[in-house]
C-alpha positions as CSV (number, residue, x, y, z in Angstrom):
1,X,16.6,2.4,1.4
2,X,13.0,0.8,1.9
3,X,9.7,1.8,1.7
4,X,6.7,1.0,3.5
5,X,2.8,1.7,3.1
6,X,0.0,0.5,5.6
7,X,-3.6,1.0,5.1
8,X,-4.5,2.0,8.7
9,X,-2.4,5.6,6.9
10,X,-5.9,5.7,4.8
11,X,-8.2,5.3,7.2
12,X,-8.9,1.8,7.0
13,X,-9.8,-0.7,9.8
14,X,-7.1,-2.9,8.9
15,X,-4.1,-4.5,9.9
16,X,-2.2,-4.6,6.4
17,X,1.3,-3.0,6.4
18,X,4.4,-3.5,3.7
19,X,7.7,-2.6,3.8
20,X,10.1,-4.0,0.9
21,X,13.1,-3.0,-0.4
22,X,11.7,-1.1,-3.8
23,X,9.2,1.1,-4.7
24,X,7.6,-1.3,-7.2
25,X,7.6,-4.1,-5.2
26,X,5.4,-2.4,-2.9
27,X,2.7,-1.1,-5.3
28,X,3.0,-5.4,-6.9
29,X,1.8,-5.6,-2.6
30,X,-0.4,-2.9,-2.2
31,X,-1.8,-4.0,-5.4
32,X,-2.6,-7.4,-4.6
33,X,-3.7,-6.7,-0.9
34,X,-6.2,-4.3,-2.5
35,X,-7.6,-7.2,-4.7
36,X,-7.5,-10.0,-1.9
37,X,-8.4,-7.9,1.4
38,X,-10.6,-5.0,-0.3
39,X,-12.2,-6.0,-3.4
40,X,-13.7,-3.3,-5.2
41,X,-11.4,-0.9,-3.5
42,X,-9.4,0.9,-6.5
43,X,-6.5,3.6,-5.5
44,X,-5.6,6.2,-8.4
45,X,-1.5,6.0,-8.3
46,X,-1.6,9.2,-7.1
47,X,-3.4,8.1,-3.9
48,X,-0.9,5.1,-3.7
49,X,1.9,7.5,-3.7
50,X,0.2,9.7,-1.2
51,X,0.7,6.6,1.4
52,X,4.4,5.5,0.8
53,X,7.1,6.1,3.0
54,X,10.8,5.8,2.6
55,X,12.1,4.1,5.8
């Protein structure tokens, strides 16, 4: 099972999408694309699970 995220599923203008074999390996992903691509951008975990799919 994998899971993806991509931030164009928040509304965002951008081309960032994951999908990784665990769950925790993509919030460690979403995590640091936040911090690199959208600094000062914070997602409660609650939002962050709102935009994961199992693929």
């Amino acid at each position: 099972m994998a899971y993806s995220a991509a931030c164009a599923d928040t509304g965002a203008d951008c081309p960032g999408s994951f999908t990784v074999e665990t769950k925790g390996e993509l919030v460690e992903h979403l995590n640091i694309h936040l911090a690199e691509s959208h600094p000062g951008v914070e997602m409660t975990s609650d939002e962050v699970e709102q935009i994961i799919k199992v693929v």
